[in-house]
Each structure stands twice: as structure tokens, then as C-alpha cells.
VEXDREN-2710 file (C-alpha; in Angstrom, 1 decimal):
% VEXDREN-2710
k/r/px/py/pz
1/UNK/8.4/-9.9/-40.6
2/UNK/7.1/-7.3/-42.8
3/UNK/3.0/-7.7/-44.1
4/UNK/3.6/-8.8/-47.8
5/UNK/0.3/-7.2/-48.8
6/UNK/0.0/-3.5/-48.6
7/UNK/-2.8/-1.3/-48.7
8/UNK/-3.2/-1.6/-52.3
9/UNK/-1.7/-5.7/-53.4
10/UNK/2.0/-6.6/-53.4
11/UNK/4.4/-4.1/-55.0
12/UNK/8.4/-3.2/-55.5
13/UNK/11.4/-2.9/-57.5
14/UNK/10.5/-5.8/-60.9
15/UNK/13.4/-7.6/-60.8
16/UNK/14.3/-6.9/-57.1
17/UNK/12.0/-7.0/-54.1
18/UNK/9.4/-8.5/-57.0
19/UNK/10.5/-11.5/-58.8
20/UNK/9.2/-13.2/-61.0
21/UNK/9.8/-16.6/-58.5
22/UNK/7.6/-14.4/-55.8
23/UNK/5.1/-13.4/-58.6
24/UNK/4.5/-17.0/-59.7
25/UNK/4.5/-18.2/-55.7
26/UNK/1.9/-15.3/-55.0
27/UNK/-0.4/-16.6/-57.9
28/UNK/0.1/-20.4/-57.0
29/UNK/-1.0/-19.5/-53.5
30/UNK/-4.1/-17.6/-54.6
31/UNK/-5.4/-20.1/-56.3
32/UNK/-4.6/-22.9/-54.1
33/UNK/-6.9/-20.7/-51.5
34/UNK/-9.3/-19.9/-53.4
35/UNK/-10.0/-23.5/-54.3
36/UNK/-9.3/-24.9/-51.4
37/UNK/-12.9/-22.3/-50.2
38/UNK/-15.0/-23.6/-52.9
39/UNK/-13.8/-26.9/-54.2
40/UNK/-17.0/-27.3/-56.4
41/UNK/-14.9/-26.3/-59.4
42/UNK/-11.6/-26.1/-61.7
43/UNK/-10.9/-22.1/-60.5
44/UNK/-10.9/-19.2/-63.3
45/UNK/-8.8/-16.5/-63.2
46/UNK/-8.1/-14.0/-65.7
47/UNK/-4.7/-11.7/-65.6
48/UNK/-4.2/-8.4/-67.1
49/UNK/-1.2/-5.8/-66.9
50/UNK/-0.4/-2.1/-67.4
51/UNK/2.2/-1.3/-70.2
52/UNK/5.6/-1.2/-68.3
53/UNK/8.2/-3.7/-69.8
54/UNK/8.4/-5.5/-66.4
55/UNK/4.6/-6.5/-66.8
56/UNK/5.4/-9.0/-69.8
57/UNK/8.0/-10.8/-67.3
58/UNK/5.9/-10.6/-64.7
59/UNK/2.7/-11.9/-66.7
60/UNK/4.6/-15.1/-67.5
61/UNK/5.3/-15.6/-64.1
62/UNK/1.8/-15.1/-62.7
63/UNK/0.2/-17.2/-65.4
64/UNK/2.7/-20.3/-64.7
65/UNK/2.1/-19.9/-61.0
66/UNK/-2.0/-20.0/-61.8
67/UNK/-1.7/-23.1/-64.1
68/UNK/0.4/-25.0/-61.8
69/UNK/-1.8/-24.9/-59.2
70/UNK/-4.8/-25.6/-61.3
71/UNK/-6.7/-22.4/-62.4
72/UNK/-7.1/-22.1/-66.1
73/UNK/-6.4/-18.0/-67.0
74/UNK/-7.7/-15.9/-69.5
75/UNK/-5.5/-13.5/-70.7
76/UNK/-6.7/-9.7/-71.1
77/UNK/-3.7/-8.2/-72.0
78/UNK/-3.2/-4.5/-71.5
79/UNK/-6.1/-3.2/-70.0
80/UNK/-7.0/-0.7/-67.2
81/UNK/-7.2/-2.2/-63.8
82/UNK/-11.0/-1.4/-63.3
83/UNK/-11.4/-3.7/-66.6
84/UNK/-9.7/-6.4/-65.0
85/UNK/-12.1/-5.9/-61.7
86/UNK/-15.0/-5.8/-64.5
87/UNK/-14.3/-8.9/-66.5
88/UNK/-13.9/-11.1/-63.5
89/UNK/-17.3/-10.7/-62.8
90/UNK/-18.5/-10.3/-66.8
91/UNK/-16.6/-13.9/-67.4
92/UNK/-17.6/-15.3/-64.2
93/UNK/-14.2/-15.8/-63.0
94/UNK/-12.9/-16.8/-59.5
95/UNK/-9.6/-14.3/-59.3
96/UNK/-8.6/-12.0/-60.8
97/UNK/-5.4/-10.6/-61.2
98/UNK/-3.3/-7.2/-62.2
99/UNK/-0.2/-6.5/-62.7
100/UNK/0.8/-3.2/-62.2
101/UNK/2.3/-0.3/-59.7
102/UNK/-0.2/2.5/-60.6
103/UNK/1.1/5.8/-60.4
104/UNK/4.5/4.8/-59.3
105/UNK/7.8/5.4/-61.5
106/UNK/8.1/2.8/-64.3
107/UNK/11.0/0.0/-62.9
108/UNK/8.5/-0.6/-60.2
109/UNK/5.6/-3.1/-60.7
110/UNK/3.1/-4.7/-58.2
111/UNK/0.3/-7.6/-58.0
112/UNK/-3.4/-6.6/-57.2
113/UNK/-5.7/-9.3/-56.7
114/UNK/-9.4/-9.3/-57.1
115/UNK/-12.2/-12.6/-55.5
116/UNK/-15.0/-13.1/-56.4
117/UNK/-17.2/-10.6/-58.4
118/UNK/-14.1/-8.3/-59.0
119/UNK/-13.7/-7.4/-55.5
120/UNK/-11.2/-6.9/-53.6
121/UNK/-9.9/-9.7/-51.5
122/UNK/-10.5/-9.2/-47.5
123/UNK/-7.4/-9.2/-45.3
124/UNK/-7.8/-12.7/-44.1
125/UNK/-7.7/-14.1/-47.6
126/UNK/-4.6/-12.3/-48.2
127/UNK/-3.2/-13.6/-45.3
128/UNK/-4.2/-17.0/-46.1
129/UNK/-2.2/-16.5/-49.2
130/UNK/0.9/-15.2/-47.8
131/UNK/0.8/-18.4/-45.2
132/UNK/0.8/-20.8/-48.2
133/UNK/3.4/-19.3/-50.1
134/UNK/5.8/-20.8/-47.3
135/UNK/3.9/-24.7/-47.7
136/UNK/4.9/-27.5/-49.6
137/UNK/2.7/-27.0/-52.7
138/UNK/0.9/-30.1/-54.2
139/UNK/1.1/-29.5/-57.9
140/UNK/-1.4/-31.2/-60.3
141/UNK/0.1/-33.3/-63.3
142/UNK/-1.6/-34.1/-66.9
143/UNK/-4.9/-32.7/-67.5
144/UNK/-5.1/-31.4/-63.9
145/UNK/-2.7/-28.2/-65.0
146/UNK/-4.3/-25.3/-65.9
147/UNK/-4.7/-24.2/-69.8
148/UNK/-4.6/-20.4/-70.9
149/UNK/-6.8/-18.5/-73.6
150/UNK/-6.1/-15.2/-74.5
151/UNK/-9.5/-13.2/-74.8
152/UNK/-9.3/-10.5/-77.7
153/UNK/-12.5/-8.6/-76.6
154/UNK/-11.5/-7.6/-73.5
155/UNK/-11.1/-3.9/-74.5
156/UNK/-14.2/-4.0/-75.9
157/UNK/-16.4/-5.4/-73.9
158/UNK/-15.2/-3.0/-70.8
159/UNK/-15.5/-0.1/-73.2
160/UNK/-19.2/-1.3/-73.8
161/UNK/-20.3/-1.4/-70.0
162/UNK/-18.3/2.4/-69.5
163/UNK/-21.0/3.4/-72.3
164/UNK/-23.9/1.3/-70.8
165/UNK/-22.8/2.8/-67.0
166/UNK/-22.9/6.3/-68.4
167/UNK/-25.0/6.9/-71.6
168/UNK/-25.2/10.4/-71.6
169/UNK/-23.9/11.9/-75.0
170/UNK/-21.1/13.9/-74.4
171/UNK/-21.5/15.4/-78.0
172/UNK/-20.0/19.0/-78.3
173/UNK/-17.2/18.6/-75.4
174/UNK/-13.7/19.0/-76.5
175/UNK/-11.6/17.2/-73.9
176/UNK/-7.7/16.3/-73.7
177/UNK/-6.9/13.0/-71.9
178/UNK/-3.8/12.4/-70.6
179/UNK/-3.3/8.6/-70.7
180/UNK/0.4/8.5/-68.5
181/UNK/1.3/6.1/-71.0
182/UNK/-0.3/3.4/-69.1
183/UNK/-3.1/1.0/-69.4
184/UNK/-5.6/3.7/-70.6
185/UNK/-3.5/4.6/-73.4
186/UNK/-5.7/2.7/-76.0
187/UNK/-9.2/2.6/-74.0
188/UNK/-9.4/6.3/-72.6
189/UNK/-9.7/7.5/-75.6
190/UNK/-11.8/5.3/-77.7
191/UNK/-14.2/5.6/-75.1
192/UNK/-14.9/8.9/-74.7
193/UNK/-15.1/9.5/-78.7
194/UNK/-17.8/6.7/-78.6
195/UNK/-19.5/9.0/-76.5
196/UNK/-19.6/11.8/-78.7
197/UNK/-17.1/13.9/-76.9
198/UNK/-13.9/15.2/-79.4
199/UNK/-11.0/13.7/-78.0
200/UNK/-7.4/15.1/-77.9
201/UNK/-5.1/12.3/-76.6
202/UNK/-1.8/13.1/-74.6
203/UNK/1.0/10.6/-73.8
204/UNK/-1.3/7.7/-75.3
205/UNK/1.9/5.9/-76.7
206/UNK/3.5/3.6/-74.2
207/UNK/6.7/1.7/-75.2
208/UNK/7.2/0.3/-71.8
209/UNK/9.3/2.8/-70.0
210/UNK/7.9/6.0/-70.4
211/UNK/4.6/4.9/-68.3
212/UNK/4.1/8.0/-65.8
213/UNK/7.0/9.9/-67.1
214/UNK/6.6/13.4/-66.6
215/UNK/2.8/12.8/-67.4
216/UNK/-0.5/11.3/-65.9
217/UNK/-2.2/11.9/-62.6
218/UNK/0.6/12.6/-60.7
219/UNK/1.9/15.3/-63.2
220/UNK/-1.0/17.4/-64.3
221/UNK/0.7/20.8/-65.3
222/UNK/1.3/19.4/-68.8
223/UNK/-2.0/18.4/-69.5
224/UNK/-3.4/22.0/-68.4
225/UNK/-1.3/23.6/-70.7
226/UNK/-2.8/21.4/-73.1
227/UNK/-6.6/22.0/-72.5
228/UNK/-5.2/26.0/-73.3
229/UNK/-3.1/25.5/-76.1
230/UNK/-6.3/23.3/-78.0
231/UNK/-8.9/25.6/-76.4
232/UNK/-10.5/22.3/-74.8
233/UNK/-13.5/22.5/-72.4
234/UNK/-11.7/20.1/-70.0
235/UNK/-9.1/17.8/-69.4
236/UNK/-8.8/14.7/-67.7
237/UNK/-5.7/13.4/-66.7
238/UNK/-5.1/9.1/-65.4
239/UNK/-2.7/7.4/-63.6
240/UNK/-0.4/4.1/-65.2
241/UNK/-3.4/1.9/-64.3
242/UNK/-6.0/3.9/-65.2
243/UNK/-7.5/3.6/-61.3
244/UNK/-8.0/7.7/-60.3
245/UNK/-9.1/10.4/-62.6
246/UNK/-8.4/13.7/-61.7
247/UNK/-9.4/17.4/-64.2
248/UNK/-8.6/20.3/-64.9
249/UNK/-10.8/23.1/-66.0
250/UNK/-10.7/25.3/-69.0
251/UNK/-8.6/28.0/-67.8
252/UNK/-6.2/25.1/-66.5
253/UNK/-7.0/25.0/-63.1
254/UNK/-6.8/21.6/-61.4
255/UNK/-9.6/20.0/-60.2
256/UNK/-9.6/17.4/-57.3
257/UNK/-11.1/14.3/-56.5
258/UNK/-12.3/15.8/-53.5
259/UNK/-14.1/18.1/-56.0
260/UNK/-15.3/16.2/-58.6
261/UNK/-17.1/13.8/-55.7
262/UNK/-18.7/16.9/-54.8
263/UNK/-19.8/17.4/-58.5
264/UNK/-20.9/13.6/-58.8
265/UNK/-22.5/13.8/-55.2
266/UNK/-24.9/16.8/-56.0
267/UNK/-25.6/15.2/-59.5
268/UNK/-26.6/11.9/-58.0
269/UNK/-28.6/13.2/-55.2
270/UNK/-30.4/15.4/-57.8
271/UNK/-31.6/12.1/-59.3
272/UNK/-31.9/10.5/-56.6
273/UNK/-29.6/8.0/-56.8
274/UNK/-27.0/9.2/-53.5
275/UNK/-28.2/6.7/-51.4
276/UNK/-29.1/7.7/-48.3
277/UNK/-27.8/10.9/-49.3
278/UNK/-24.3/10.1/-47.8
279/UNK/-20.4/10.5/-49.1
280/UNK/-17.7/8.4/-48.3
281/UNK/-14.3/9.7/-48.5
282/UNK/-11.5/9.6/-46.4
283/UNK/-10.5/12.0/-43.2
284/UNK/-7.6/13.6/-45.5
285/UNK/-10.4/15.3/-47.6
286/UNK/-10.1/18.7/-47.4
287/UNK/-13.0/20.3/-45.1
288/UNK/-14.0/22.6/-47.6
289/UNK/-15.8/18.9/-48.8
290/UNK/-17.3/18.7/-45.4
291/UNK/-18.9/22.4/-45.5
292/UNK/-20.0/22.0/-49.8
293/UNK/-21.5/19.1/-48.9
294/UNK/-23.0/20.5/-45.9
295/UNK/-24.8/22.7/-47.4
296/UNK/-26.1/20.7/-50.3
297/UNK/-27.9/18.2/-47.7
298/UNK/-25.4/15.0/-48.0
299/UNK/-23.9/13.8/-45.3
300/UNK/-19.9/12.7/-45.0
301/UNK/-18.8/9.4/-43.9
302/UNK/-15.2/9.4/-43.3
303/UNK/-12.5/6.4/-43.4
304/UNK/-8.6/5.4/-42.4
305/UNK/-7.0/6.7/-45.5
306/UNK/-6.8/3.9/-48.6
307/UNK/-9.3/3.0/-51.0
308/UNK/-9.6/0.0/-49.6
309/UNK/-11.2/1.7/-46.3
310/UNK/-13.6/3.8/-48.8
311/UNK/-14.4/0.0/-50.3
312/UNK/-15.3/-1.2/-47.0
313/UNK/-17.5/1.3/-46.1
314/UNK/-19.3/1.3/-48.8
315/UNK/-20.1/-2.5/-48.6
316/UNK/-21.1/-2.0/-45.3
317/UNK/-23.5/0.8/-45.5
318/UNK/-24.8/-0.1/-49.2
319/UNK/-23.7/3.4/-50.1
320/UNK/-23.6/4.6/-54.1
321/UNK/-19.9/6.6/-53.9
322/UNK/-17.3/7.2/-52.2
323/UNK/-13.9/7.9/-53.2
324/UNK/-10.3/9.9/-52.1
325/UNK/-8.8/13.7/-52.7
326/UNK/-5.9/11.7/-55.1
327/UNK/-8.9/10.9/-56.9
328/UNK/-9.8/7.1/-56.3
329/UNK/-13.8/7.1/-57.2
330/UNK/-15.8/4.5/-56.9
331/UNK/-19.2/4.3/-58.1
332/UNK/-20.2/0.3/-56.8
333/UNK/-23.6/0.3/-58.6
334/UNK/-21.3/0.2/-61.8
335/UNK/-17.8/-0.5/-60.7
336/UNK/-16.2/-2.7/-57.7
337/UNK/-13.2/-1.0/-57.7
338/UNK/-11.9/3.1/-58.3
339/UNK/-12.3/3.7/-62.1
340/UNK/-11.0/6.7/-63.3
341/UNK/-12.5/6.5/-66.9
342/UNK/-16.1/5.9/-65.2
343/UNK/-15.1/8.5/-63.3
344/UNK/-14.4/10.8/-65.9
345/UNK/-17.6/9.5/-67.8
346/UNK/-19.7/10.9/-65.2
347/UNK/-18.0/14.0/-64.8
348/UNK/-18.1/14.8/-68.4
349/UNK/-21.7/13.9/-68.7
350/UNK/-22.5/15.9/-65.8
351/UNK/-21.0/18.7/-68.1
352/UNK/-23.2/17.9/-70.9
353/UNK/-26.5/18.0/-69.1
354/UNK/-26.4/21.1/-67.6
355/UNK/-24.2/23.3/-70.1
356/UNK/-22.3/24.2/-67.4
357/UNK/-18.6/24.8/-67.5
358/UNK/-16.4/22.1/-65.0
359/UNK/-15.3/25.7/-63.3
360/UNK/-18.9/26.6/-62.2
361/UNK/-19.4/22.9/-61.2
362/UNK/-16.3/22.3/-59.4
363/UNK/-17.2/25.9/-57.6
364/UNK/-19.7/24.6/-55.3
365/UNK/-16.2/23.5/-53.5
366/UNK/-14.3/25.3/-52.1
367/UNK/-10.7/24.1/-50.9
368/UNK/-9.6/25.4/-47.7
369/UNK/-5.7/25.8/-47.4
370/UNK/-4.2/22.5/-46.5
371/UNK/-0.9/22.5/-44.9
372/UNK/1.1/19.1/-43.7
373/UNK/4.4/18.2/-41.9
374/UNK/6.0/15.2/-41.3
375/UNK/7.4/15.0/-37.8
376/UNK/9.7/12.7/-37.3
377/UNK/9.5/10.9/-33.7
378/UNK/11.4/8.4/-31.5
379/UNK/8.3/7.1/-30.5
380/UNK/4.7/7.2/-32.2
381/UNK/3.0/6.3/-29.0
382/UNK/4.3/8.4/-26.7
383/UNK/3.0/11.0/-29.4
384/UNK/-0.9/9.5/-29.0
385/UNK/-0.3/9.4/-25.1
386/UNK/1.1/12.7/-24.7
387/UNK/-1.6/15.4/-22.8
388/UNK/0.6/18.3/-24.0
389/UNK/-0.1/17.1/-27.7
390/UNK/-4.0/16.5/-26.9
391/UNK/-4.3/19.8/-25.0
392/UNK/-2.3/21.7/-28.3
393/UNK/-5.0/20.4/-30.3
394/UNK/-7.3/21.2/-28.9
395/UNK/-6.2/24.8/-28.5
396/UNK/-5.8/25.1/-32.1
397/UNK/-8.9/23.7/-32.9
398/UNK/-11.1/25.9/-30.5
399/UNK/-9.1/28.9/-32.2
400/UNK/-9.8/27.9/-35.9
401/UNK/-13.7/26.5/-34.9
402/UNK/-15.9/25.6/-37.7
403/UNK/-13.9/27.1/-40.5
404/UNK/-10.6/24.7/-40.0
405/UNK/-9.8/21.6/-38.9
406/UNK/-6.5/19.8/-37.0
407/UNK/-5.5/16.2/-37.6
408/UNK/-2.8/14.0/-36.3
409/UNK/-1.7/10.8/-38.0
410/UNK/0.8/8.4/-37.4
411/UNK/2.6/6.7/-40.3
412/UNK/1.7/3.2/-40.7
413/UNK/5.5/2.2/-41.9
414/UNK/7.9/5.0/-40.3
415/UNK/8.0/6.8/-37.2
416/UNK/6.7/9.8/-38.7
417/UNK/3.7/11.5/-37.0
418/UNK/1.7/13.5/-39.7
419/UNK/0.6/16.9/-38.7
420/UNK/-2.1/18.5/-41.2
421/UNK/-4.0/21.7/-40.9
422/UNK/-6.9/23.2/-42.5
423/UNK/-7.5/27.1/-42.2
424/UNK/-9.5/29.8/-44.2
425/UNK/-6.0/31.6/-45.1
426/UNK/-2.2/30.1/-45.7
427/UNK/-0.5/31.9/-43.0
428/UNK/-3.3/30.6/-40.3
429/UNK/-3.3/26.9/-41.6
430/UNK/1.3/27.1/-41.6
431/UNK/1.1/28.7/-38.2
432/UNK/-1.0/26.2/-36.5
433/UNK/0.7/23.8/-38.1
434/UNK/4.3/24.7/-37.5
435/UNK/2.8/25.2/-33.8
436/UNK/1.7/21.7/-33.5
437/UNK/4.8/20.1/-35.1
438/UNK/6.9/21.7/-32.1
439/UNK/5.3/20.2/-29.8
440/UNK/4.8/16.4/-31.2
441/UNK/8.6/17.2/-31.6
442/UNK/9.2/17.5/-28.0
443/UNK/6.5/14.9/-27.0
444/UNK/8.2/12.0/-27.8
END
């Protein structure tokens, strides 16, 4: 039987692989765990949700789940999920939860859970959870159920720790945010004009189906035509839950996360606060990372692809950022979790004290042609075992040297091998690549 927890919570189709039974089982569980680890007190949670229409369903759910097993939950409403991360540390909570599918297309929705201090929960709690979903649930009667308060300052009080994580002005930056319709419809903007930046909102009206429609993160044409069309210095563009931030540049030009860890790296290591001088990110960022970073004297600690790898590492090595190329950053001295309006906070302020355009900053990058090809396989292992594919490699990666780079990766969910190449030119990076996909092809 399939993992119920994925790389990034439990997500699907509302109303078909999610239910609101399952949504309500997966919050009854979570705090049946988490109080059966530290029975010293009546568990906390608090619950917030991105704007799709399946999130007020789904909200109901989770909230009866929590109180029947105990927990009493403060509600937070709409709110990006970093805010959720944030409060259930600010209100000393014991889990926290949010509802919401991110970038993905409105009629999904998913379930991201957050322990202790806003982090994310480690595997084995999750799996603790999914075991109890299938037990006979003891369920507390009269005072023993859980109450719910709604907290109306939510917004605000994660708005005032964006400003107190970043308090450089950002007076006389013009900037157009697209909000996806999502979760940063209402804070995005409000927190950037506190900061003194001029503020041109885009797709910052959500009715509850239009979330990531044609907009956001994962559709950033619109917004450059927007930074032209209002002569903007920038723009920054979110995803439905307000997670990754990625820019584009005054002449409309999209820039990265891969990039704008590169700005924040060189910025932080100015000040010395890159500690150790090291980057985390993960082995799909491009190599023209590996060689900007190179040469500014930071060293590159790569992960398994998933923020939650970048998390991890982090943690481990007390590092101060890390973050992926779809533009997850996190920032732990300020944030447990990717927050694309810090993010964006620190980008723009990075702007503002040098009076440098995002163009010249982002230049210190350069990204190498990236080309990638799904193979499909009969069988993944035979793939890793196969000498013809390690010897192909190797050949490739002797010819391209220090200016490309080769790497194999087997889906975690199909049997699909993923073939990327990195090359100085287009033609070099799909000919390698096309040349490596023939012969996982025939390996397997």
C-alpha cells in the first residue's frame, strides 16, 4: 500500500482521493500522537487554509477531527502557509496544520502538518500517524473535547515578524506582485507597502476557484508583462500558498530561485551572516549555481530533491539558507519553513541597499542550458546496475568537464529514469542528452 504522506503532506482530488472523512481521520490521529509523546498537556493546534473553495470543507473536517481527539484549535483563517509554520511557534502551539495544494490546479487540496516549533514533522511521526488512522480511536466526552477560537490577528502579527525579519526600507522600489489568487492575496501586498516599497498587485482577488489560474509561480509570463507595462523595478510572483517566491527583472526576464539564493547567499556572506559560508540547495540546481557560487567563496551542499531534504540539512549542519531552483527558500534564523514573502523581503531589500537593479544582481549567475528527458523503463534497477549506462556517463561527463554536468535520476513513483544535462550551449546539453536517453532505453 501506497505512503499516504508525500514529500510535501497528504494531497489529491477534494472531494475524491481527499475527503473530508480522511481529512478529519488525519487530524484525529495527529493529535492523538502528538499527545500520546507529551502527555503533560491538553495539545494546541492551530489550522489555516489557502483560498480554494474545498479548504472551507476541508477546514471543518480537520477542526472536528482535532477537537475529537482532544486538541483545542485556533483558527487562522486564510493565511500563507509560512504564517501557519510561524504562529505555531508565536502561540506556542503543539501542531499545526494547513490546508492547501500549493501550486497545484484549484479542485485539488492537501494537508501539511507542522510539530513542534512550526516544523516540519519527521517521517516517523508521520508514520505514526498514518498507523493510527487504522485503530480504534478513544474519543473524549464533556469537557475533555476540544474547544475552537478563531484568532483575528493572525495576519497581522505574521506581517509584523516579515518586517522585524527584514527591516530594511524598501522605499522608492516599484514592484508588481502576483498573488496566484491564493493565500498571499491579502498579506503580500500589505507587507511589502509597510515597507515602503509601491506596490502593484496582480490576481490578489480569490473567489475560490480561480487560485493559480493562469497566474502565480507557476505562470510568470503575465506578471512580466506587468512589470513592463507599469514600468516596475521588479516583480515578484507566489504560488497558491504563498511557499516559493520566484522574480522577474525590469526588462521582464525571469529570475530563479537558483538565482535569487545566489543574490541572498553573496548578501549574507557580505554581512556575515552565511554561516559557515555554505548553500544548501538541491542536486537539480543548475551548475551555473555551483560555478557563481564558486567564485564568490561559498560552498554548495547538495540534497535529494524536496524541500524537505533542504530542511534537513539545514537542521543538521546549523546552516542559515538553503532553498530549491522552483524557488522554495528558507531562511531558518527567521522562518522554519520556505517563505516566499521573506524571500521576496530580502531580495527587495537587497535591491534597496545597493541601488543596484535585480538584473545586475541576478547576473552574478549565470544559468547553463538545462536539458531533461524522461525515459521511460521496464525496470529502474536494472538502469542503476547497468555498466553500459555508468560507462555513457562517464563519457559524457569527461567530454563536457568542468563547464557541464550529467545526472541520472530515477522517479520515486513511476518507472521513469530522469536524464538531465547541463552544457555551456543548447545543442551540446540536447545531444548528450538525447545520447544518454538511448542508452538507459536499451539498458533496461
Amino acid at each position: 500500500m501506497a505512503r499516504l504522506f508525500g514529500t510535501d503532506g497528504v494531497r489529491g482530488l477534494a472531494n475524491g482521493e481527499l475527503t473530508p472523512e480522511l481529512a478529519m481521520s488525519v487530524a484525529a490521529s495527529a493529535a492523538r500522537v502528538l499527545a500520546a509523546h507529551d502527555r503533560s498537556h491538553r495539545p494546541v493546534a492551530v489550522v489555516g487554509r489557502d483560498p480554494r473553495a474545498s479548504g472551507e470543507m476541508l477546514e471543518a473536517a480537520v477542526v472536528a477531527g482535532l477537537t475529537s481527539a482532544g486538541a483545542d484549535v485556533i483558527r487562522l483563517g486564510v493565511l500563507p502557509t509560512p504564517g501557519v509554520a510561524y504562529l505555531v511557534g508565536a502561540l506556542s502551539a503543539d501542531l499545526g496544520v494547513m490546508i492547501s495544494a500549493s501550486h497545484n490546479p484549484m479542485p485539488d487540496n492537501g494537508i501539511k502538518l507542522f510539530g513542534d516549533g512550526g516544523h516540519k514533522l519527521p517521517d516517523g511521526i508521520e508514520d505514526e500517524i498514518e498507523a493510527a488512522l487504522s485503530a480504534a480511536p478513544i474519543r473524549p466526552t464533556g469537557a475533555e473535547i476540544g474547544r475552537v477560537i478563531q484568532a483575528d490577528d493572525a495576519v497581522d502579527r505574521y506581517v509584523a515578524h516579515l518586517i522585524e525579519a527584514s527591516p530594511q526600507s524598501l522605499a522608492g522600489i516599484r514592484v508588481v506582485v502576483d498573488c496566484a489568487n491564493g493565500a498571499a492575496s491579502t498579506t503580500a501586498p500589505e507587507v511589502y507597502r509597510k515597507a515602503g516599497a509601491e506596490v502593484i498587485a496582480l490576481y490578489a482577488e480569490p473567489d475560490g476557484v480561480n487560485i493559480n489560474d493562469g497566474c502565480g509561480s507557476t505562470h510568470p509570463e503575465r506578471l512580466s508583462e506587468a512589470v513592463l507595462a507599469h514600468g516596475a523595478d521588479l516583480g515578484i510572483a507566489h504560488d497558491g500558498d504563498a511557499d516559493r517566491c520566484l522574480a522577474v527583472d525590469a526588462a521582464g526576464n525571469l529570475v530563479d530561485g537558483d538565482q535569487i539564493m545566489a543574490v541572498l547567499a553573496i548578501a549574507m556572506s557580505e554581512a556575515g551572516e552565511l554561516v559557515d559560508d555554505t548553500l544548501v540547495a538541491t542536486v537539480m540546481s543548475n551548475l551555473g549555481l555551483h560555478l557563481a557560487m564558486r567564485e564568490h567563496g561559498v560552498a554548495l551542499r547538495t540534497t535529494a530533491v524536496g524541500d524537505r531534504y533542504v530542511l534537513e540539512e539545514l537542521r543538521t549542519g546549523g546552516f542559515s539558507l538553503g532553498g530549491e531552483q522552483s524557488g522554495h527558500v528558507v531562511l531558518p534564523g527567521y522562518a522554519t519553513t520556505g517563505d516566499g514573502l521573506l524571500t521576496a523581503m530580502r531580495l527587495m531589500a537587497r535591491v534597496a541597499a545597493t541601488g543596484k537593479s535585480l538584473a545586475e544582481l541576478a547576473g552574478v549567475m549565470r544559468r547553463l542550458p538545462q536539458v531533461l528527458i524522461n525515459v521511460k523503463v521496464a525496470d529502474k534497477a536494472a538502469v542503476a546496475a547497468s555498466q553500459a549506462v555508468r560507462d555513457a556517463v562517464d563519457a559524457v561527463t569527461a567530454e563536457l568537464g568542468d563547464e557541464g554536468r550529467v545526472l541520472l535520476r530515477p522517479s520515486g513513483t513511476e518507472q521513469l529514469v530522469r536524464v538531465m544535462v547541463e552544457a555551456p550551449a543548447e545543442d551540446t546539453a540536447q545531444a548528450a542528452a538525447d545520447r544518454l536517453a538511448g542508452v538507459v532505453s536499451t539498458a533496461s
